[in-house]
C-alpha positions as CSV (number, residue, x, y, z in Angstrom):
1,X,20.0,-31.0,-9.3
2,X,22.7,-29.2,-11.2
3,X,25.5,-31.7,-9.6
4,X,23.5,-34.6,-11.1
5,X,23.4,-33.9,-14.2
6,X,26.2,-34.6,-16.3
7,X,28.2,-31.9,-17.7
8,X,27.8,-30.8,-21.1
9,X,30.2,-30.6,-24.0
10,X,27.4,-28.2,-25.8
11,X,26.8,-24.3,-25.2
12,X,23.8,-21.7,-25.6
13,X,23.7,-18.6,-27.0
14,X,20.0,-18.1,-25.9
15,X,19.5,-14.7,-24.6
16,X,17.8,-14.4,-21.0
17,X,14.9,-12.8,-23.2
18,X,14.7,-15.9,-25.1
19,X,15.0,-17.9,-22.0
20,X,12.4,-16.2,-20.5
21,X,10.2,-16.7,-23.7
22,X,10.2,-20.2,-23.8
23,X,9.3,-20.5,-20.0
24,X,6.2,-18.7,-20.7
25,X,5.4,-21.0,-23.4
26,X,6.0,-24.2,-21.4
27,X,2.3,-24.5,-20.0
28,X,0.9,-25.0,-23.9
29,X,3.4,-28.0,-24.3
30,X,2.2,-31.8,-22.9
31,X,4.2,-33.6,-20.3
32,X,6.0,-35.4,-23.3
33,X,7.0,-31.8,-24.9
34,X,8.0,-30.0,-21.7
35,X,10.0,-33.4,-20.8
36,X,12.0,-33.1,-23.9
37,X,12.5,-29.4,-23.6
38,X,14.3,-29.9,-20.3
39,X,16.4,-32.4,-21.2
40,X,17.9,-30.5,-24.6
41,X,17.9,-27.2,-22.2
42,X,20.0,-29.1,-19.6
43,X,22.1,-30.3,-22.6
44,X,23.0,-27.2,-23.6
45,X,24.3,-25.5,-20.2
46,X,27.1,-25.8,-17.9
47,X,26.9,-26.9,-14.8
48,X,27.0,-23.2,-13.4
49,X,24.6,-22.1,-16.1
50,X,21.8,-25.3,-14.9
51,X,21.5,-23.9,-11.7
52,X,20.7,-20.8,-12.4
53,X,18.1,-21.7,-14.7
54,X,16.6,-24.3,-12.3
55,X,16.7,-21.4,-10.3
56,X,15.1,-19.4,-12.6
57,X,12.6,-22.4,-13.8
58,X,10.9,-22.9,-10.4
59,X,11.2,-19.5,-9.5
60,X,13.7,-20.2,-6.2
61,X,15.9,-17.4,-6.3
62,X,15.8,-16.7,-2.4
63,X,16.9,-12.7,-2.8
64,X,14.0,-10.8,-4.0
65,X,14.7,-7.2,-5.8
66,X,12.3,-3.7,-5.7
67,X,11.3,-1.6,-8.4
68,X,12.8,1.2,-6.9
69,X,16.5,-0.7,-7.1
70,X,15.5,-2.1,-10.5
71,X,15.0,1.6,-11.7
72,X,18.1,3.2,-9.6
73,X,20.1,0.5,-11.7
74,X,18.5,1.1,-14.9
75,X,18.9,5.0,-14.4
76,X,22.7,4.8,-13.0
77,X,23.4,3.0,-16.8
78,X,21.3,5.0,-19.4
79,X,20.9,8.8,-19.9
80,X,17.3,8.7,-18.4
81,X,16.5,10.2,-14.8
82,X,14.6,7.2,-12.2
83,X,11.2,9.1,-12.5
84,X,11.0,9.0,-16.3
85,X,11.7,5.1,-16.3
86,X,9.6,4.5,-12.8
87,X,6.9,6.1,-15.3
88,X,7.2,3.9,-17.9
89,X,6.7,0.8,-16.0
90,X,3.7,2.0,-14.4
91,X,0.2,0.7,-15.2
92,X,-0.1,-2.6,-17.4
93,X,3.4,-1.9,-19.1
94,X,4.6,-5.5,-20.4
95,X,8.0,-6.5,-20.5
96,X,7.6,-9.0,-23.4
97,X,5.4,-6.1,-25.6
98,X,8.3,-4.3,-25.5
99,X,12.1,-4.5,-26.1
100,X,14.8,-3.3,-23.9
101,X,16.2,-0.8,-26.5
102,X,12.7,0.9,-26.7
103,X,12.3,1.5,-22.9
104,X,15.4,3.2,-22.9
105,X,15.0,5.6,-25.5
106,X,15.6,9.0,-25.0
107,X,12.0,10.2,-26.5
108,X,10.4,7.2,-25.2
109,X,8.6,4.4,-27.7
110,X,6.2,2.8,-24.9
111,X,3.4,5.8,-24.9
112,X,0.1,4.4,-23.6
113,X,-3.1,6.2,-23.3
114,X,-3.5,4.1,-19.7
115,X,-0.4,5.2,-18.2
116,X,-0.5,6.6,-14.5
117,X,2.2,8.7,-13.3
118,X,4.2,7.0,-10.1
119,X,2.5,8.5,-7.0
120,X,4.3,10.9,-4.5
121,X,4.1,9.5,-1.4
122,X,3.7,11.5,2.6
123,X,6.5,10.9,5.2
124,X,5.1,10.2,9.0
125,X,5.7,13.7,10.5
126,X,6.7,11.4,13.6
127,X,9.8,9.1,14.2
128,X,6.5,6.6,14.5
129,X,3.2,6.7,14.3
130,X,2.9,6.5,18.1
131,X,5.6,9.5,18.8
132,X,3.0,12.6,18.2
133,X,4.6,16.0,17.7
134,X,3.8,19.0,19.4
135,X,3.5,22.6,18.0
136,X,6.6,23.8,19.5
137,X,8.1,20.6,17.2
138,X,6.6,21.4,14.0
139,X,7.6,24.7,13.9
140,X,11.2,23.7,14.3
141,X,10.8,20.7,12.1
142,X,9.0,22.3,9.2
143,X,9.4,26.1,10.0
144,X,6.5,29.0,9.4
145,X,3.1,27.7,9.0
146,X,2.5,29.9,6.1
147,X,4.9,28.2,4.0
148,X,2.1,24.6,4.3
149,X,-1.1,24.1,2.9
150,X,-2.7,21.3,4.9
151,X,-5.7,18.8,3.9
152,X,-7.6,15.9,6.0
153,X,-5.9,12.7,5.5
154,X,-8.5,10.5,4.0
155,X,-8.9,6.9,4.9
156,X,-10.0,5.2,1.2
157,X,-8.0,4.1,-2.0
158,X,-5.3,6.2,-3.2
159,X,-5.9,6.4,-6.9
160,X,-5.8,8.3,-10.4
161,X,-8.3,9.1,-12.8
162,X,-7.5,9.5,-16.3
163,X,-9.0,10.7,-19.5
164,X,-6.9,10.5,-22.8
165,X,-8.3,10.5,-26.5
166,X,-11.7,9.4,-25.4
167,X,-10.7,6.3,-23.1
168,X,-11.0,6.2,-19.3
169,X,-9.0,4.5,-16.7
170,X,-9.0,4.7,-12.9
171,X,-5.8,3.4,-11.0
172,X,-5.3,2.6,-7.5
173,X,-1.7,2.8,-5.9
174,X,-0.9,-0.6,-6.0
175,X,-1.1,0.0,-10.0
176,X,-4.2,-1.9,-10.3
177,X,-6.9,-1.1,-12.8
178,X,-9.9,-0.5,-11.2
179,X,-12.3,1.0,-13.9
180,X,-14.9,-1.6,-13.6
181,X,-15.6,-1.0,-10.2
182,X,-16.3,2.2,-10.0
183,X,-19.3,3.0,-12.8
184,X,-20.4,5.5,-11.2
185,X,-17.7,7.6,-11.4
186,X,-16.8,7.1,-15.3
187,X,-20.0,9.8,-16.5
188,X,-18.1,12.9,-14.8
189,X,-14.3,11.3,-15.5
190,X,-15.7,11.5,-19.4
191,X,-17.0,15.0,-18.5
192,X,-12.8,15.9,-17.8
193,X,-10.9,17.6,-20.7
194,X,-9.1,15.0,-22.6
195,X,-5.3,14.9,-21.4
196,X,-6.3,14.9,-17.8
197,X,-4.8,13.1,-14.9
198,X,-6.3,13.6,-11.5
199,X,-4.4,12.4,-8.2
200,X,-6.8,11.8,-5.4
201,X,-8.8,9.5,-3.1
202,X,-11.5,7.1,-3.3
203,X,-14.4,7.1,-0.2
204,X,-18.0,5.8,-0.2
205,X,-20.3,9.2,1.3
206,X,-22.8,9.7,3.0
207,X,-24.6,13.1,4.8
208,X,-21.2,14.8,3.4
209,X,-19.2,12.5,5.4
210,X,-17.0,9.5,4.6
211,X,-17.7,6.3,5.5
212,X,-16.0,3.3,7.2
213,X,-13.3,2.0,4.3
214,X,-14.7,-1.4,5.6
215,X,-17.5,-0.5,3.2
216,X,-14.9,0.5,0.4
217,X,-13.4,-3.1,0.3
218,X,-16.7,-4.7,0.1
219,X,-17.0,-2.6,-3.5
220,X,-13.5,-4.1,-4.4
221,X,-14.3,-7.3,-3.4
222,X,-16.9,-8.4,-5.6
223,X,-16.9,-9.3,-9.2
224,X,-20.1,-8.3,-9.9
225,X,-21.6,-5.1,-8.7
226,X,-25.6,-5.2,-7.9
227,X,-27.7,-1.9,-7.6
228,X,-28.1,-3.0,-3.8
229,X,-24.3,-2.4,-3.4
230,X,-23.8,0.5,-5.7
231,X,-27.0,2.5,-3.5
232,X,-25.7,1.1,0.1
233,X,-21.9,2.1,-0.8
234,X,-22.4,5.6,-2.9
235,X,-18.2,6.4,-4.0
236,X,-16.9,9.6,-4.8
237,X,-13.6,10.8,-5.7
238,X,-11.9,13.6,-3.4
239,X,-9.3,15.3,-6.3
240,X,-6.1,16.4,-4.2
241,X,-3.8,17.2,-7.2
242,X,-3.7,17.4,-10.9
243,X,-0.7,15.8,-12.9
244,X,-1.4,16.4,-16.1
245,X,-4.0,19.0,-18.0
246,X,-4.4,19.7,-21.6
247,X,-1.8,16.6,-22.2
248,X,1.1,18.1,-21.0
249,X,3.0,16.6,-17.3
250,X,2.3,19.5,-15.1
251,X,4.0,17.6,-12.1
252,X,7.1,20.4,-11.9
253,X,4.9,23.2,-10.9
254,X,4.7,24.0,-7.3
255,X,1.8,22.5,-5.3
256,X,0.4,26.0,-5.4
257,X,-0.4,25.9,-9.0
258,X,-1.4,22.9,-9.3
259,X,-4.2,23.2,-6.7
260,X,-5.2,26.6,-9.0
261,X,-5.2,24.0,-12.0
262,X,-7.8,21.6,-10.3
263,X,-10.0,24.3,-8.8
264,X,-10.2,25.6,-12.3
265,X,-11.1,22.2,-13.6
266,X,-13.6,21.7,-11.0
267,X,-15.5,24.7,-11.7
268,X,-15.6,24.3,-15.6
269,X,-16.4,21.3,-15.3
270,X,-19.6,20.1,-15.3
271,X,-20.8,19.6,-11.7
272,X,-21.0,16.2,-10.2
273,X,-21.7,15.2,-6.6
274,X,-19.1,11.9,-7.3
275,X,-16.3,14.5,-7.8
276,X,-14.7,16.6,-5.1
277,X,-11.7,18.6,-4.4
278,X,-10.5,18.3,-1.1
279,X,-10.8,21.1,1.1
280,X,-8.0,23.2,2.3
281,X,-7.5,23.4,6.2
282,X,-7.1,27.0,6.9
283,X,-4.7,28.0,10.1
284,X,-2.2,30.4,10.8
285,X,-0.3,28.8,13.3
286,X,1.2,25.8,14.6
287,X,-1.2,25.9,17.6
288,X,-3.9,26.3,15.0
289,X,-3.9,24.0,13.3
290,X,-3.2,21.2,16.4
291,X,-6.4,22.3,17.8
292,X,-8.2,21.4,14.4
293,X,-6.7,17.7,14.2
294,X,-8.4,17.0,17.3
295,X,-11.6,16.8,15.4
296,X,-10.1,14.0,12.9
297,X,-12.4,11.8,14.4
298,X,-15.1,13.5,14.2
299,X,-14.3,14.3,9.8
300,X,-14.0,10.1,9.8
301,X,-9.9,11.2,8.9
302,X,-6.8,9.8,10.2
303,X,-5.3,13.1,10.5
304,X,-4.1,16.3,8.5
305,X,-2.0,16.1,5.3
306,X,1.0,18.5,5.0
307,X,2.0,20.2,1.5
308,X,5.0,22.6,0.8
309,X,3.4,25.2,-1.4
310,X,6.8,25.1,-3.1
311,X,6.9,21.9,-3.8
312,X,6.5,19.7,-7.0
313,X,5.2,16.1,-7.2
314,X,8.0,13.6,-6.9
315,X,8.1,10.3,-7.0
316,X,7.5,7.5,-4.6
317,X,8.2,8.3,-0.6
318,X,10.3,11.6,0.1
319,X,11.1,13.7,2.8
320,X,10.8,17.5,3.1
321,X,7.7,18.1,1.1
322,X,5.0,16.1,1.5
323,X,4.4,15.2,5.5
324,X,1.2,12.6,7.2
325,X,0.4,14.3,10.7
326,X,-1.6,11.3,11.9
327,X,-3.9,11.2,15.0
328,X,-3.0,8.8,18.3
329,X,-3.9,5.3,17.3
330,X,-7.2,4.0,19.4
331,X,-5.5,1.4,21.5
332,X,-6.3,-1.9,23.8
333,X,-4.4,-4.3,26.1
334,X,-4.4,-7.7,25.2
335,X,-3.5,-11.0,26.0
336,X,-0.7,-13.0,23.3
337,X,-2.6,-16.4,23.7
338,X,-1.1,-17.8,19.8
339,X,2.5,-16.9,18.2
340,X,3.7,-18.3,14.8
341,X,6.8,-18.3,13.0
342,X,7.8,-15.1,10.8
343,X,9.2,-14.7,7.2
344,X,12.6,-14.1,5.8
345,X,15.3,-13.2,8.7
346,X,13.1,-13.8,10.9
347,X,11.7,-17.4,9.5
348,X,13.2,-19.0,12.7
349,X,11.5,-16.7,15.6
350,X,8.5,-16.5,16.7
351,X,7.3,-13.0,15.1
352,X,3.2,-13.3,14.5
353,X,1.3,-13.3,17.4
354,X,-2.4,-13.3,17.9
355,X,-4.0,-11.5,20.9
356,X,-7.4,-12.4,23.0
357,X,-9.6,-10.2,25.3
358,X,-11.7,-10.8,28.4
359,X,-15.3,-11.8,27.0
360,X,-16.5,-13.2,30.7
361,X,-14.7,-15.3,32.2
362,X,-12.8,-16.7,28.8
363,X,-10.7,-15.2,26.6
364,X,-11.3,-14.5,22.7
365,X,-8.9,-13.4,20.1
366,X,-9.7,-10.5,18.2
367,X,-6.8,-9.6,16.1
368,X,-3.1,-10.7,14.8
369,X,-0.2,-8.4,14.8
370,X,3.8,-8.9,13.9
371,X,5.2,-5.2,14.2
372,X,5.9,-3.2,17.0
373,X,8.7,-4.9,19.0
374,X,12.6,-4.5,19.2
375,X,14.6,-7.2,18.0
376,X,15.8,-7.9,21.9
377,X,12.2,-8.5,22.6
378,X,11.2,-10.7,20.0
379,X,13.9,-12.7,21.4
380,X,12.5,-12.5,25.1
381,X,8.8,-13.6,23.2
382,X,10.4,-16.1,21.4
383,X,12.2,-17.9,24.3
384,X,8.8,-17.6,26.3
385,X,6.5,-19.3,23.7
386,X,9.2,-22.3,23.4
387,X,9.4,-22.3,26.8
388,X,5.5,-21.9,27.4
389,X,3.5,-24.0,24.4
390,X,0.4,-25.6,25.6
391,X,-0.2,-26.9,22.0
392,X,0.6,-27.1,18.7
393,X,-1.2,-27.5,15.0
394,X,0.0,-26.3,12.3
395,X,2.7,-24.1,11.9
396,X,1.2,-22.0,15.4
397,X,1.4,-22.6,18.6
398,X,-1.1,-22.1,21.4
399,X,0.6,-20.5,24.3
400,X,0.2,-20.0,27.9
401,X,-1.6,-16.5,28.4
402,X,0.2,-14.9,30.6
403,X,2.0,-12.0,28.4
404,X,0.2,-8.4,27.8
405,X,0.7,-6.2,24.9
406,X,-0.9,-2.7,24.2
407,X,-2.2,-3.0,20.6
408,X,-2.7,0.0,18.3
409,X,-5.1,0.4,15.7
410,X,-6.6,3.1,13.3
411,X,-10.4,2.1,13.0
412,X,-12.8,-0.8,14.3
413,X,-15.7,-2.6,12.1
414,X,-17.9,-5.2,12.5
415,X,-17.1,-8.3,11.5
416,X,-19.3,-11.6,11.1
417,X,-16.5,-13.2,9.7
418,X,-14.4,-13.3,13.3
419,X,-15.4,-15.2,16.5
420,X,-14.9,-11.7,18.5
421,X,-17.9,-10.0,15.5
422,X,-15.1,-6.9,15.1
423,X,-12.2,-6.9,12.8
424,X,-9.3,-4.2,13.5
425,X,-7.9,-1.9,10.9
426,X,-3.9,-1.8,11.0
427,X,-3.5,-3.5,14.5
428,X,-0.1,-3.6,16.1
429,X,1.8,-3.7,19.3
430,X,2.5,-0.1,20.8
431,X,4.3,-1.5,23.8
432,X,5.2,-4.8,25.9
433,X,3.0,-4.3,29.7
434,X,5.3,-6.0,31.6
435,X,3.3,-4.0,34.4
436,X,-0.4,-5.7,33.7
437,X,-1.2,-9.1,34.9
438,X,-3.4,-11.3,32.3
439,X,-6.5,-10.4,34.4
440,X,-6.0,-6.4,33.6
441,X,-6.5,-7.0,30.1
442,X,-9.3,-5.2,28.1
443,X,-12.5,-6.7,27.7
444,X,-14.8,-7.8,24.3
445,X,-17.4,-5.0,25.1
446,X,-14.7,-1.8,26.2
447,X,-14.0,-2.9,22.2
448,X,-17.2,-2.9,21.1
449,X,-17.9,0.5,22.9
450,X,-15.3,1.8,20.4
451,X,-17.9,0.9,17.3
C-alpha cells in the first residue's frame, strides 16, 4: 500500500506514544472520521514511514517480541536490574497510565497495591520429560540430598494471593486476576496480615486429597459461580512460599527462611481448612526419596518439587535452584488418521496431527498433538500425508491410517464434549512405532481403564 501512495512533501513529529494514542482512539470515530484520519496520517509520512505504520495499524508486523527480551533491553539501557522492571509490568500495569520516564525511575512511581511479584519457575530435572533420572544421577546432578527440601508437585493453578491496605487480589501465572472466582478463599486471605504475598497453588479437595484439575477449569470457566459448583468443586490454596510479609520483599532470603516465615503465618493465623502449606517430603537419600515418587499417583501429584535451601526466589525459569522431578507420562499407541498445517516456521509442513484408537472394529480419535518429533521426521510425516491424503476440508487432511505413534500424557478425564467421552491432559508424541502395524494400536477401553 505504501508504494501507492504518493510521496509526501509533509513530515510528522508525532511521537510513537502519540501514534499509538490515536490508534486507540480510532474505534470512537465514524467511517467518515477514521477515513479522514488516514488520509492526513498518510499525508504526513514518508513512504518508509507509511509502511511501518500500516504495519503498525493492522497489527502485521510478522516478528513477534517476549517480555523477557523487552525487559533484557530495557535493563541493558537504564540503571534498573531485569527483575525490578519484570516486576513492574506485572499484574494490570498499563502502558498508557503511565509514562516511560516514570517506569524507569530509580525509586519507582508505578506502586500498586495489586502488584504480583514475577514467579520463579522449576527446571525439568530431565533433558525431557520422558528421560527419567535415576538416583545415582541426581546425586551427581544436584549433589547431597541434605542440601534439597522437596514438595509434591501439584497439578492446579499456579497463583498468588495478596493482601495490601485492606484490598485482596488472587493472581494466577498467566497474570490474570482471578479474585472473583475464588470467594471462598477471600475470608481467610483477609484474615493474612496486611503486606502479605503468598506464592502457592490452587486445587479443588476432597477426603484430604486433590482432585482432577479437570474440575478446577470448570470453576474458571464460568462467569457465574452457583452454590451447586462452589459445594461439588470445594478449592483451597496449598501456600509453598512467602514473598512478601509485613510489606517488605522478602524474596532474597534463602528458601529456608522463607518456609519458617509461612509456617509462622500459618500458625498465627487464624485456621482455615481453604488454606494450606504444603507439606515437606522428608528423605535422607537419593534412593529415598525415588522410592516416595512412586506413590505420586496415588497423592493425585505429577511428581516431587526440588528446592535448594540456599536459594532465593528469582525470576521467571532458572537453572540450579529450583528443579520438577516429574513421574513417567501414562502413555498409548495410536493411529495418526488427520494432520494439519503448523504455525510460524513450520506454516508449510504438516506439524498437527490428530490420533485414533481401536473402538471395535473402527477407529476414533481421541486427542491432537504437535510436539514430540525431530525435525527429519516431521519431514518423513509430511511427505507421507501429501503422499497419502484420502480427503481434504478445511485446512486438514484425512489421511490413510497406517502410521503409529506412542502418545504421552499426564492425566485422563471424562469428556462429553469428545466423540471418544475422554479428553487427554498434555498429550504428545513420545516416539514414532515404526515397529507396530495399524492393527497393534491401543484400544477405546485399555483408555478408559486408565479413568
Amino acid at each position: 500500500i505504501s508504494l501507492l501512495l504518493p510521496t509526501s512533501t509533509q513530515t510528522s513529529d508525532k511521537s510513537l506514544t502519540e501514534w499509538i494514542a490515536e490508534i486507540n482512539h480510532l474505534n470512537k470515530l465514524d467511517d467518515v472520521e477514521r477515513k479522514l484520519w488516514l488520509t492526513e496520517s498518510w499525508a504526513s509520512l514518508s513512504r518508509q514511514e507509511c509502511f511501518v505504520f500500516n504495519k503498525l495499524l493492522t497489527s502485521s508486523f510478522r516478528v513477534g517480541v517476549s517480555q523477557s527480551l523487552v525487559v533484557k533491553a530495557l535493563a541493558e539501557t537504564s540503571k534498573l536490574d531485569a527483575p525490578t522492571l519484570t516486576h513492574r509490568i506485572m499484574g494490570s500495569w498499563d502502558p498508557n497510565k503511565y509514562t516511560f520516564d516514570q517506569l524507569m525511575e530509580e525509586q519507582g512511581a508505578l506502586d500498586d497495591l495489586s502488584r504480583p511479584y514475577p514467579f520463579f519457575l522449576a527446571y525439568p530435572i530431565q533433558e525431557t520429560s520422558e528421560k527419567q533420572k535415576s538416583p545415582e544421577e541426581m546425586q551427581t546432578a544436584l549433589g547431597n540430598a541434605d542440601e534439597w527440601q522437596a514438595e509434591w508437585k501439584w497439578d492446579g493453578i499456579r497463583a498468588q494471593i495478596i493482601h495490601r491496605e485492606g484490598e485482596i487480589f488472587i493472581w494466577s501465572r498467566g497474570e490474570d486476576l482471578a479474585t472473583e472466582k475464588f470467594p471462598e478463599l477471600h475470608p481467610f486471605i483477609q484474615a493474612l496480615p496486611s503486606g502479605t504475598v503468598l506464592d502457592g497453588e490452587l486445587l479443588t479437595f476432597k477426603d484430604e486429597l486433590p482432585l482432577s484439575f479437570n474440575l478446577l477449569q470448570t470453576r474458571i470457566g464460568r462467569k457465574n459461580l452457583t452454590k451447586k459448583i462452589l459445594e461439588e468443586n470445594p478449592v483451597a490454596f496449598i501456600a509453598y512460599d512467602c514473598l512478601e510479609v509485613a510489606g517488605e520483599d522478602i524474596r532474597s532470603k534463602t528458601q529456608t527462611e522463607r518456609r519458617a516465615i509461612l509456617e509462622t503465618l500459618q500458625r498465627d493465623t487464624v485456621f482455615s481448612p481453604v488454606f494450606r502449606v504444603s507439606p515437606i517430603i522428608n528423605f535422607s537419600s537419593w534412593e529415598d526419596l525415588a522410592e516416595v515418587r512412586k506413590q505420586s499417583r496415588e497423592m493425585v501429584s505429577e511428581g516431587i518439587m526440588l528446592k535448594r535451601k540456599s536459594a532465593t526466589y528469582q525470576v521467571g525459569r532458572k537453572r540450579g535452584d529450583w528443579w520438577k522431578w516429574k513421574i513417567d507420562p501414562l502413555s498409548v499407541d495410536a493411529v495418526m488418521i488427520y494432520a494439519q498445517k503448523g504455525h510460524g516456521r513450520r506454516a508449510d509442513l504438516y506439524t498437527d496431527y490428530t490420533f485414533a484408537v481401536w473402538d471395535g472394529d473402527r477407529l476414533v480419535p481421541f486427542a491432537k498433538a504437535y510436539s514430540g518429533l525431530t525435525d527429519q521426521e516431521i519431514g518423513k510425516v509430511d511427505s507421507f500425508v501429501k503422499r497419502n491424503t484420502l480427503e481434504k476440508f478445511g485446512p486438514v487432511r484425512t489421511v490413510k491410517p497406517e502410521l503409529v505413534f506412542e502418545i504421552g500424557f499426564e492425566g485422563i478425564n471424562q469428556s462429553s464434549r469428545h466423540k471418544s467421552g475422554i479428553a487427554l491432559r498434555f498429550p504428545r508424541i513420545l516416539r514414532w512405532r515404526h515397529d507396530k502395524k495399524k492393527e497393534e494400536a491401543d484400544t477405546l477401553e485399555s483408555l478408559k481403564a486408565l479413568l
